[in-house]
ZAMI-872709 format. One record per atom (N, C-alpha, C, O, CB): x, y, z; chain; atom name; residue in one letter. Coordinates in steps of 0.1 Angstrom, whole numbers. Glycine has a CB too. Example, Ala and Ser with C-alpha at 12.3 -4.5 7.8 and 13.67 -1.06 7.14 Angstrom:
<sites>
+-------+-------+-------+-------+------+-----+
:    xx :    yy :    zz : chain : atom : res :
+-------+-------+-------+-------+------+-----+
:   132 :   -57 :    78 :     A :    N :   A :
:   123 :   -45 :    78 :     A :   CA :   A :
:   132 :   -33 :    78 :     A :    C :   A :
:   142 :   -33 :    85 :     A :    O :   A :
:   113 :   -45 :    90 :     A :   CB :   A :
:   128 :   -22 :    71 :     A :    N :   S :
:   137 :   -11 :    71 :     A :   CA :   S :
:   129 :     0 :    79 :     A :    C :   S :
:   134 :    11 :    80 :     A :    O :   S :
:   141 :    -6 :    57 :     A :   CB :   S :
+-------+-------+-------+-------+------+-----+
</sites>
This chain:
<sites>
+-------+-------+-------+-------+------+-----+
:    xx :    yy :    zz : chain : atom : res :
+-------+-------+-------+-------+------+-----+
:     8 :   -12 :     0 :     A :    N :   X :
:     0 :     0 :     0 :     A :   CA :   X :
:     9 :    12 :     0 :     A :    C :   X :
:    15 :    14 :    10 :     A :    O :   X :
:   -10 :     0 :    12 :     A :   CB :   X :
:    10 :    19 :    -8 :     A :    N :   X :
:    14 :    33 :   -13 :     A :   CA :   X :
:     5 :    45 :    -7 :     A :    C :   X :
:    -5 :    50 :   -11 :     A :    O :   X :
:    11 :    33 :   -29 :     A :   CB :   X :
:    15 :    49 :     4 :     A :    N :   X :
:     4 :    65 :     9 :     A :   CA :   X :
:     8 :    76 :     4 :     A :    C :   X :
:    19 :    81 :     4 :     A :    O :   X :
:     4 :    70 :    27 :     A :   CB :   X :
:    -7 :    81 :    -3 :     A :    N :   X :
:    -1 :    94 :   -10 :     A :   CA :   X :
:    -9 :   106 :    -2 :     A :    C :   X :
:   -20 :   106 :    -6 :     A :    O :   X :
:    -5 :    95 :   -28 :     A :   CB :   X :
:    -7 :   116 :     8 :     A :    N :   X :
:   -10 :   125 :    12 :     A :   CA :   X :
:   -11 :   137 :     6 :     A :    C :   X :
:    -4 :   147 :     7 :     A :    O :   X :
:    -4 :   125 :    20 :     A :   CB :   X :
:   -25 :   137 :    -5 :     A :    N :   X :
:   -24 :   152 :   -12 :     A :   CA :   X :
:   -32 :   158 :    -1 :     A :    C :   X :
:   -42 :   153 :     4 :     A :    O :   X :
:   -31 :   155 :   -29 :     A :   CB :   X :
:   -26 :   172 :     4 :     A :    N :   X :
:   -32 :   178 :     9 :     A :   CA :   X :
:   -45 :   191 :     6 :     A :    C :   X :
:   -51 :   200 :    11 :     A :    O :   X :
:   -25 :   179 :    14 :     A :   CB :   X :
:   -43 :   182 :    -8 :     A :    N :   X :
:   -54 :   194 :   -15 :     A :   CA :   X :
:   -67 :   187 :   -11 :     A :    C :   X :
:   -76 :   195 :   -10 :     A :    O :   X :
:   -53 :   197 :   -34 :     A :   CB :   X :
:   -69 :   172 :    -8 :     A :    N :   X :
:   -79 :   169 :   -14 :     A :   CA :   X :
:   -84 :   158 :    -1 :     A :    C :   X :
:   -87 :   146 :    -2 :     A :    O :   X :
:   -76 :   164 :   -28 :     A :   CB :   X :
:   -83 :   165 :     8 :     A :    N :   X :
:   -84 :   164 :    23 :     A :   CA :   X :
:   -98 :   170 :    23 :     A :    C :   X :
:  -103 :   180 :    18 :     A :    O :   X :
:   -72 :   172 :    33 :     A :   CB :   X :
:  -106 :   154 :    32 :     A :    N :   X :
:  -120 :   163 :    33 :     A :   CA :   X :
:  -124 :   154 :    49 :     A :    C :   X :
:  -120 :   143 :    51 :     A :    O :   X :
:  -135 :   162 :    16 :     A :   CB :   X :
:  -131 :   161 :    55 :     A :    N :   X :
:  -137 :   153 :    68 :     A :   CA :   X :
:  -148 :   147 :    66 :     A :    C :   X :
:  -157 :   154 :    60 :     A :    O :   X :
:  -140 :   160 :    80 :     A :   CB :   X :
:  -150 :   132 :    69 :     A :    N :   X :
:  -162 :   122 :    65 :     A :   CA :   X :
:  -169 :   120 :    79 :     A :    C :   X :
:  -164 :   112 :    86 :     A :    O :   X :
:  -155 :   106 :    60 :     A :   CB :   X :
:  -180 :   127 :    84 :     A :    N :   X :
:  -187 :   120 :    96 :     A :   CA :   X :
:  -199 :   106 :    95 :     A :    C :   X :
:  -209 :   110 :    89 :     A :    O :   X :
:  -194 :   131 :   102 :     A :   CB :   X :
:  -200 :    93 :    99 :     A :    N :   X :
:  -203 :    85 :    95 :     A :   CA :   X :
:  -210 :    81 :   111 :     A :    C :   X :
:  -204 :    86 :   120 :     A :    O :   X :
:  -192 :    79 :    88 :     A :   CB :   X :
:  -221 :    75 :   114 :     A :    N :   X :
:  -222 :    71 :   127 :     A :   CA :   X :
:  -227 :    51 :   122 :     A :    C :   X :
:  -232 :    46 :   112 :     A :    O :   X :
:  -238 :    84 :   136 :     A :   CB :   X :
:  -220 :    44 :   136 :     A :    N :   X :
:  -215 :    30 :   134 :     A :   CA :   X :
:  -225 :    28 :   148 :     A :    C :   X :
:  -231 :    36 :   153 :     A :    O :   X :
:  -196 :    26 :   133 :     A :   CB :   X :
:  -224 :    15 :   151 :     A :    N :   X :
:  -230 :     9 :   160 :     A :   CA :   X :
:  -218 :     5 :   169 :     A :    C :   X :
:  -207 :     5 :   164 :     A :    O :   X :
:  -239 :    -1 :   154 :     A :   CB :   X :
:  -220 :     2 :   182 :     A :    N :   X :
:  -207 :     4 :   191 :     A :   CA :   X :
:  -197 :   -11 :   186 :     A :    C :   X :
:  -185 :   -11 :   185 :     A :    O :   X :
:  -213 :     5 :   211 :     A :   CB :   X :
:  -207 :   -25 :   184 :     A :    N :   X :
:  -200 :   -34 :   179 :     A :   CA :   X :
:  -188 :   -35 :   164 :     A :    C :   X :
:  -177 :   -40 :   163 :     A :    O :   X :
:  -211 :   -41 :   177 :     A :   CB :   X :
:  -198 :   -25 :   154 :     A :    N :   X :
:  -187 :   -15 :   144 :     A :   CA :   X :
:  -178 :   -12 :   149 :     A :    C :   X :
:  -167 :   -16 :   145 :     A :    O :   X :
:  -190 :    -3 :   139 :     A :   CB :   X :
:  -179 :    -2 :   162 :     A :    N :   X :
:  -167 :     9 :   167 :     A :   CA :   X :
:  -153 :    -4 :   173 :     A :    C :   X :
:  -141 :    -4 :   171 :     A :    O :   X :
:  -176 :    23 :   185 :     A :   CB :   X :
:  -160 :   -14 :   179 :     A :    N :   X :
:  -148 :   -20 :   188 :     A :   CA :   X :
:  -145 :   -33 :   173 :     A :    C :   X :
:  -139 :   -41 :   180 :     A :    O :   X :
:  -154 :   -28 :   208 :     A :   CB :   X :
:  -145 :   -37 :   162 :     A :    N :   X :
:  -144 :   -40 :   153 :     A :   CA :   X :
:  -133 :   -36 :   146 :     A :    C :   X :
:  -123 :   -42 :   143 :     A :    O :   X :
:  -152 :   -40 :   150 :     A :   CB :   X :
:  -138 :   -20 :   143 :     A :    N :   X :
:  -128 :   -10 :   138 :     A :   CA :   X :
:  -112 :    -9 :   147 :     A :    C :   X :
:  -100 :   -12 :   143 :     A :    O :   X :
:  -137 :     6 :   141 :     A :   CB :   X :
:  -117 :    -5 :   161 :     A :    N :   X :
:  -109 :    -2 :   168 :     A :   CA :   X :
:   -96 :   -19 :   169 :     A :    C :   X :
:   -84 :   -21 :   166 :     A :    O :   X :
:  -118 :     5 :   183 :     A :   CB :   X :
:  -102 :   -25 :   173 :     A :    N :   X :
:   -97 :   -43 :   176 :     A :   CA :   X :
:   -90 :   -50 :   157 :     A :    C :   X :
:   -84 :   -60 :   156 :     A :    O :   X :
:  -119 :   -56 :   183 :     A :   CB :   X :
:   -93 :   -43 :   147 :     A :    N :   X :
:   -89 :   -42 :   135 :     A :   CA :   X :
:   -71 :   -34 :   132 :     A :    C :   X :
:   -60 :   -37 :   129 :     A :    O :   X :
:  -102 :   -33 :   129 :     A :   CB :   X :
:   -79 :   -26 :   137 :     A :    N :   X :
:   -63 :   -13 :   143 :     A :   CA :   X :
:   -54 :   -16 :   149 :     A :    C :   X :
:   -42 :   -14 :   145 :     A :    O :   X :
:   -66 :    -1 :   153 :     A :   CB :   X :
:   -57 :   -23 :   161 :     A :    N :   X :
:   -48 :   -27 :   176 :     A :   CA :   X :
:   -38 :   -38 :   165 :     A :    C :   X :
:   -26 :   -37 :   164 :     A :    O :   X :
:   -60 :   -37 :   194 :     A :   CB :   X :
:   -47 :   -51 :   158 :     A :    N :   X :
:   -42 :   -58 :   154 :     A :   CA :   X :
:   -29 :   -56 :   142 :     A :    C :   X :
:   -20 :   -63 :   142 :     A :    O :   X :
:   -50 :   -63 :   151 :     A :   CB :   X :
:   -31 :   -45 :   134 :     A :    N :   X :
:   -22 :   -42 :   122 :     A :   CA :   X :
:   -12 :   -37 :   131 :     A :    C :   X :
:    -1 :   -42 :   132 :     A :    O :   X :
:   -28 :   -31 :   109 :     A :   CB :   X :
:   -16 :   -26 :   137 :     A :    N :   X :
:    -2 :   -17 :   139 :     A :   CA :   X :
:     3 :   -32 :   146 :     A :    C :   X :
:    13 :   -35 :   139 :     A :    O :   X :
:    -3 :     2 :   151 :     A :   CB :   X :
:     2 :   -42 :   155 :     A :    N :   X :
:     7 :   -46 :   165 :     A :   CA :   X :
:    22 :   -55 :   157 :     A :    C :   X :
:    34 :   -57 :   159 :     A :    O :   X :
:    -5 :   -56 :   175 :     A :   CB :   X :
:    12 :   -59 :   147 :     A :    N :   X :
:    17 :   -71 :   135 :     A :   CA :   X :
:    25 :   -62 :   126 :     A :    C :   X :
:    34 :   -68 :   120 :     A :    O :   X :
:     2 :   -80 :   125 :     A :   CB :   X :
:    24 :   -49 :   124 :     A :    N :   X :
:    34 :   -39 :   115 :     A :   CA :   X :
:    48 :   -39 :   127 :     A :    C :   X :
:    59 :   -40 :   123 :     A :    O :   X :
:    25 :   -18 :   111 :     A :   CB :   X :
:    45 :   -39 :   139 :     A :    N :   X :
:    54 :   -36 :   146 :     A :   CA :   X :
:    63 :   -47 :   154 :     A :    C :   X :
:    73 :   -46 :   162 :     A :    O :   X :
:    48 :   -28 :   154 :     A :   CB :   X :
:    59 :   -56 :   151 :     A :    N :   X :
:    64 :   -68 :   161 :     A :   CA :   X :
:    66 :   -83 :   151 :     A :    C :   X :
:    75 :   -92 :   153 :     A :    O :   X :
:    49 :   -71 :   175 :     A :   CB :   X :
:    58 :   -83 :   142 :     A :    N :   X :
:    59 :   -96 :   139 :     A :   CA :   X :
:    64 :   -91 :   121 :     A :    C :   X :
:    75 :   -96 :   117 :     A :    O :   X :
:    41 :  -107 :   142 :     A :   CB :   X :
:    61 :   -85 :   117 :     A :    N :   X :
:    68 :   -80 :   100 :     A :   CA :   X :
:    78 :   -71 :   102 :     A :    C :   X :
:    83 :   -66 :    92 :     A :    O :   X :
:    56 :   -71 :    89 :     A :   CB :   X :
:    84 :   -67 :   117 :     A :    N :   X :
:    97 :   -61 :   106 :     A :   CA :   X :
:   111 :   -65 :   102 :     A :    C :   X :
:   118 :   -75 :   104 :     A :    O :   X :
:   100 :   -48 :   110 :     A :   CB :   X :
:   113 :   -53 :    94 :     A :    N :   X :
:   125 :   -60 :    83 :     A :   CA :   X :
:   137 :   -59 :    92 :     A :    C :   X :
:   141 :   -49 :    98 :     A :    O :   X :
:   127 :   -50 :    67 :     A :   CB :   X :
:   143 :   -72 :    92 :     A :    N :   X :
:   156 :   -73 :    98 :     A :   CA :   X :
:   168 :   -67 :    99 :     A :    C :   X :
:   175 :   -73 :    91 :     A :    O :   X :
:   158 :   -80 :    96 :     A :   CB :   X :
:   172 :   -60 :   103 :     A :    N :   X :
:   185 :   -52 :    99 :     A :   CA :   X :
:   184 :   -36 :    91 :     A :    C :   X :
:   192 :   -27 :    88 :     A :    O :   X :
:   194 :   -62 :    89 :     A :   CB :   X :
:   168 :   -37 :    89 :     A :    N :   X :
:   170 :   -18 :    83 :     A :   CA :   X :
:   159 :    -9 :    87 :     A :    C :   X :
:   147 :   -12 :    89 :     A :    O :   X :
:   169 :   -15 :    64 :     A :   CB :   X :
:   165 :    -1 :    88 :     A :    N :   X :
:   155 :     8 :    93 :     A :   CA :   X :
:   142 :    15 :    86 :     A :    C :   X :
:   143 :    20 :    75 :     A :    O :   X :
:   163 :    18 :    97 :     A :   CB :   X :
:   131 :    14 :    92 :     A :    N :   X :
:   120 :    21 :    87 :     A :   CA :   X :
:   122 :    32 :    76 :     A :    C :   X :
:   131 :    40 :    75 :     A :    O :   X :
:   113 :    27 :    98 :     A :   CB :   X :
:   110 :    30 :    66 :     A :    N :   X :
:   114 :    39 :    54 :     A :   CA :   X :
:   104 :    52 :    59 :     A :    C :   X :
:    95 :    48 :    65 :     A :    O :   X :
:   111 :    31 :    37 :     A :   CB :   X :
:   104 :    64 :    56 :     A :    N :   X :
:    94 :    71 :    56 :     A :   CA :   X :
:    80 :    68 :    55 :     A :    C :   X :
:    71 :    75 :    60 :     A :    O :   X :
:    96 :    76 :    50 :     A :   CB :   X :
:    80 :    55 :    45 :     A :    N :   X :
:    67 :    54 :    41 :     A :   CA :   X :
:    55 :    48 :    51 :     A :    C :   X :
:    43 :    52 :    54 :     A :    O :   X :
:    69 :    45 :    31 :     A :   CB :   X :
:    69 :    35 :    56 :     A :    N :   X :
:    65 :    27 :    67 :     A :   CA :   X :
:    61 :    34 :    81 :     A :    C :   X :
:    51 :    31 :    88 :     A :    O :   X :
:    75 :    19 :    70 :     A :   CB :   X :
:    70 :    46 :    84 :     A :    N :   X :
:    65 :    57 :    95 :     A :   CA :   X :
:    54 :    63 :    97 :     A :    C :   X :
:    48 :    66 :   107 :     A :    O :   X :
:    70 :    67 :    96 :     A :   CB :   X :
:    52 :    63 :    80 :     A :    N :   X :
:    42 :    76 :    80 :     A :   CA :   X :
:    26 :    64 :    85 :     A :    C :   X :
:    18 :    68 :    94 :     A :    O :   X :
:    41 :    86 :    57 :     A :   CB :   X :
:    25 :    50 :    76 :     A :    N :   X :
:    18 :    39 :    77 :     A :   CA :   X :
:    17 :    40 :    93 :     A :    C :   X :
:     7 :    45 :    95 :     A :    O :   X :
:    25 :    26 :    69 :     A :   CB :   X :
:    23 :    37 :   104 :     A :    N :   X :
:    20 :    34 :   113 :     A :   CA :   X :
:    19 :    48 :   122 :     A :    C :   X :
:    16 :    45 :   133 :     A :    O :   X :
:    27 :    24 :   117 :     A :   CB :   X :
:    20 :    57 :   120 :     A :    N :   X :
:    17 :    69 :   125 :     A :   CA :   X :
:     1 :    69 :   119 :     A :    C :   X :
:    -8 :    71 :   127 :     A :    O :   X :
:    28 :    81 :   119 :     A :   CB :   X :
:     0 :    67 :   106 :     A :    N :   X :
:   -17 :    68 :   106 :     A :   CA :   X :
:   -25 :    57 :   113 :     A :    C :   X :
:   -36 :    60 :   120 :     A :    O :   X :
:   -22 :    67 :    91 :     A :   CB :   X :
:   -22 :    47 :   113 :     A :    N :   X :
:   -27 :    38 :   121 :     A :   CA :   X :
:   -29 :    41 :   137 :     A :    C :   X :
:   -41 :    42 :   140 :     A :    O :   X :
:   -18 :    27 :   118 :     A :   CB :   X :
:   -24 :    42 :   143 :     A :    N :   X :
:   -21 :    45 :   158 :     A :   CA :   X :
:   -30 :    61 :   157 :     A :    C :   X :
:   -40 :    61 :   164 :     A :    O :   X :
:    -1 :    46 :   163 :     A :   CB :   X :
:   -28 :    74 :   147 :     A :    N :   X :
:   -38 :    81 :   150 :     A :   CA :   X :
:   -51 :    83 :   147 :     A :    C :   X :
:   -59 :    91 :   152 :     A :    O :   X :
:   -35 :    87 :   148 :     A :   CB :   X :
:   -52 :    71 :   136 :     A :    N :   X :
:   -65 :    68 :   139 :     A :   CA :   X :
:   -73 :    58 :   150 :     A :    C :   X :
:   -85 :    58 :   155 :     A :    O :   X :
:   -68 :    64 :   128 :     A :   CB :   X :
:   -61 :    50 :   151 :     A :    N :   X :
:   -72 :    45 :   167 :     A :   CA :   X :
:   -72 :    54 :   177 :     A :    C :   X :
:   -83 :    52 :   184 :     A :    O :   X :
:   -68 :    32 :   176 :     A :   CB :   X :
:   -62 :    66 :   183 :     A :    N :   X :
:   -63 :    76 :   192 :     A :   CA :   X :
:   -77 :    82 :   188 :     A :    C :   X :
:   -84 :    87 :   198 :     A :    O :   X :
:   -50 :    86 :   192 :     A :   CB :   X :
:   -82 :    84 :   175 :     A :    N :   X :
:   -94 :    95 :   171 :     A :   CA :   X :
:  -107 :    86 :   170 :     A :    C :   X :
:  -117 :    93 :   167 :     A :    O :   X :
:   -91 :   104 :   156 :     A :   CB :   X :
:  -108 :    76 :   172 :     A :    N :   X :
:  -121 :    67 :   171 :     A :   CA :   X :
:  -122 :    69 :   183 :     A :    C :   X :
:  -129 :    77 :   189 :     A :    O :   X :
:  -121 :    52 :   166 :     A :   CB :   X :
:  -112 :    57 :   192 :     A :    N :   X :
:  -113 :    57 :   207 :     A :   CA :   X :
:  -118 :    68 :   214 :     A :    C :   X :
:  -129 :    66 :   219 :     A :    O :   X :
:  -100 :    55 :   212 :     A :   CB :   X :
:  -113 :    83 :   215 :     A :    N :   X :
:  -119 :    92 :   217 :     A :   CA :   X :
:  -133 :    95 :   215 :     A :    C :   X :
:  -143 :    98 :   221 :     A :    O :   X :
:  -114 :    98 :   213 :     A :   CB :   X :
:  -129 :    93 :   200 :     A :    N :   X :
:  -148 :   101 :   198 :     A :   CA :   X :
:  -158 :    91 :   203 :     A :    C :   X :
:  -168 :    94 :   209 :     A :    O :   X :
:  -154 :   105 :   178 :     A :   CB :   X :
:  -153 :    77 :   201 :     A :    N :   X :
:  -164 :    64 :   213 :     A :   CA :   X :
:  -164 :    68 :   225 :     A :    C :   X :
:  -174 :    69 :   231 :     A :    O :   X :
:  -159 :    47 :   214 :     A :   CB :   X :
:  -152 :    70 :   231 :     A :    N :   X :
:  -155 :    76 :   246 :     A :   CA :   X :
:  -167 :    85 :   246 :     A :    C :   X :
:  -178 :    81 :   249 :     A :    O :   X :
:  -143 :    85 :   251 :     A :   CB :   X :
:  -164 :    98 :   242 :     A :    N :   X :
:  -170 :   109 :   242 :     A :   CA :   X :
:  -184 :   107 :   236 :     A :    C :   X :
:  -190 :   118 :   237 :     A :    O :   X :
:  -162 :   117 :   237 :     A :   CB :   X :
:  -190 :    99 :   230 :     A :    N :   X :
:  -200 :    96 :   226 :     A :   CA :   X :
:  -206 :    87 :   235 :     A :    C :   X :
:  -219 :    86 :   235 :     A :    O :   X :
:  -198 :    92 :   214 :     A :   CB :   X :
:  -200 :    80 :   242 :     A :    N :   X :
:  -202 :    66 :   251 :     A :   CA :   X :
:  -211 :    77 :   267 :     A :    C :   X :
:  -221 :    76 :   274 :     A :    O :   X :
:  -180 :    55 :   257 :     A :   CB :   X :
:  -200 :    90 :   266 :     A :    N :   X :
:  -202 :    93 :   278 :     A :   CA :   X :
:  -217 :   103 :   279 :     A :    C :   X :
:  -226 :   102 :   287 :     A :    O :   X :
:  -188 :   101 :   283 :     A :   CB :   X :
:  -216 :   114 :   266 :     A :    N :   X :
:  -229 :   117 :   266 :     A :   CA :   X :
:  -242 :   113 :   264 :     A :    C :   X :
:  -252 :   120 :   264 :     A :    O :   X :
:  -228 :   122 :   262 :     A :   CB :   X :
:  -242 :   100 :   262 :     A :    N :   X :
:  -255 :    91 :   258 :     A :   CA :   X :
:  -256 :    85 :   275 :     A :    C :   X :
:  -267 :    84 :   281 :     A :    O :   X :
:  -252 :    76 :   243 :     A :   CB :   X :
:  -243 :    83 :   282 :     A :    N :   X :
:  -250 :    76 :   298 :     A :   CA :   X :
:  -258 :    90 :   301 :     A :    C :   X :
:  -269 :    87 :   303 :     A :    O :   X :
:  -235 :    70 :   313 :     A :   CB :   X :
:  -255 :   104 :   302 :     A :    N :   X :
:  -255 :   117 :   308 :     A :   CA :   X :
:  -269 :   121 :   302 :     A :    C :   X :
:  -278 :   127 :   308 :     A :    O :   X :
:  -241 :   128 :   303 :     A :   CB :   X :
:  -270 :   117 :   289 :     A :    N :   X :
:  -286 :   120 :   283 :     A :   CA :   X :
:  -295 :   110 :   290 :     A :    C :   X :
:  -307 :   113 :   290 :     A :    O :   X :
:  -288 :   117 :   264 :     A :   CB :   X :
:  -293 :   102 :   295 :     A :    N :   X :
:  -300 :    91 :   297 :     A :   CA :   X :
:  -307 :    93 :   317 :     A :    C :   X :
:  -318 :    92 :   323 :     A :    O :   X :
:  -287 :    77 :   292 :     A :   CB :   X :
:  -290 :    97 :   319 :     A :    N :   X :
:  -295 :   105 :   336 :     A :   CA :   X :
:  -304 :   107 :   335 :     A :    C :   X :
:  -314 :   101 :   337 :     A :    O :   X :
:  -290 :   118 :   343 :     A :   CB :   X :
:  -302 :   124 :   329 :     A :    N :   X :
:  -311 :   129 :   328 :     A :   CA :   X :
:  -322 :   130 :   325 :     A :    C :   X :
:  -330 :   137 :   330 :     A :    O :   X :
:  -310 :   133 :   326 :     A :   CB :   X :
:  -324 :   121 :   316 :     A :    N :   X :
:  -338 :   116 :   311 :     A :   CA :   X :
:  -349 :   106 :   327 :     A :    C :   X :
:  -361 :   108 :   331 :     A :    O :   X :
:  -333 :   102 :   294 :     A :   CB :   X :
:  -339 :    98 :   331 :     A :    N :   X :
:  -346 :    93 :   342 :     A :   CA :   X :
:  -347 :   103 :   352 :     A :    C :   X :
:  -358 :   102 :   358 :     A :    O :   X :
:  -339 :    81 :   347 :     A :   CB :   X :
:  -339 :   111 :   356 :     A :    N :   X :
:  -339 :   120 :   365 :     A :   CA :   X :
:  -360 :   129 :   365 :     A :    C :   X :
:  -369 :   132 :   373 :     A :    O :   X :
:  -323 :   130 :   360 :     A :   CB :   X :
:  -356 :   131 :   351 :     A :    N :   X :
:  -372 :   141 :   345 :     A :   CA :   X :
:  -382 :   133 :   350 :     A :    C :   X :
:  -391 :   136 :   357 :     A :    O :   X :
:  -376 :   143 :   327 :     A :   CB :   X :
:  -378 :   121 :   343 :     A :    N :   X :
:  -392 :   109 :   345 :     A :   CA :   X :
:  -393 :   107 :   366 :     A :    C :   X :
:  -403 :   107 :   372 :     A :    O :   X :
:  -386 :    88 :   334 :     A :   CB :   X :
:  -384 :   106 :   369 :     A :    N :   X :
:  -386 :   104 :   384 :     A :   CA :   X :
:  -392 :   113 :   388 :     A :    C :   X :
:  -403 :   111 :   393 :     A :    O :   X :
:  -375 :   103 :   394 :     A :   CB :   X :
:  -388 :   128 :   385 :     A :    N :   X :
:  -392 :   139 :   392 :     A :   CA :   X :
:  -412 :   140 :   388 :     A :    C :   X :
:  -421 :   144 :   396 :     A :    O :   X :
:  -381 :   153 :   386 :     A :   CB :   X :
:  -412 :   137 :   379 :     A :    N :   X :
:  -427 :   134 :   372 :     A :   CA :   X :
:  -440 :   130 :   383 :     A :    C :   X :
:  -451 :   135 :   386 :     A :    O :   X :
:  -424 :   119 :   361 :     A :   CB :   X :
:  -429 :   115 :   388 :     A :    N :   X :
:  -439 :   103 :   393 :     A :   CA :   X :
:  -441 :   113 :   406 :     A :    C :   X :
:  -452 :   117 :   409 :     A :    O :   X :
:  -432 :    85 :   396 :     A :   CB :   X :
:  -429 :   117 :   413 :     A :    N :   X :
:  -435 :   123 :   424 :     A :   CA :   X :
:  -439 :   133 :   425 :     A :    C :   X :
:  -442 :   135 :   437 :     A :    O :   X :
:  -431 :   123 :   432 :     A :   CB :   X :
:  -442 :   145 :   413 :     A :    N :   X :
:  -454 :   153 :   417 :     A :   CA :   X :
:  -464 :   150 :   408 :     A :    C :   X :
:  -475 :   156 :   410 :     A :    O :   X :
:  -452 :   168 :   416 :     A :   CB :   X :
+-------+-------+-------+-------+------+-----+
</sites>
């Protein structure tokens, strides 16, 4: 795989997955970089740029999933409080 980084033609994709997607994605990720890093590399030479650049994207895309599942994980418990909180307050007046 050949990474070509035009930066002209850079665009942000928002996409919404189901959380079994999200840890699929994420457990997909863990696996390559682990296997780019431990079990394929080349004996005696050092990483090419290419290869850097390859596992630098890898690793920052699982830092930016992970996050945004966090952060998505956390405001759905917090909507949800609150939602029971309303409904409680309901029953007793």
């Amino acid at each position: 795989m050949k990474l070509d980084f035009d930066i002209n033609n850079i665009r942000k994709n928002n996409i919404e997955l189901l959380d079994c997607q999200v840890d699929l994605i994420l457990r997909s990720l863990e696996f390559y970089s682990y296997t780019y890093k431990f079990i394929y590399p080349r004996t005696g030479k050092s990483a090419t740029k290419e290869e850097n650049l390859r596992i630098s994207l890898v690793t920052d895309t699982y830092e930016q999933i992970l996050n945004q599942y966090a952060n998505s994980h956390s405001q759905t418990e917090n909507q949800n409080y609150d939602q029971n909180r309303k409904n409680n307050l309901r029953k007793i007046v």
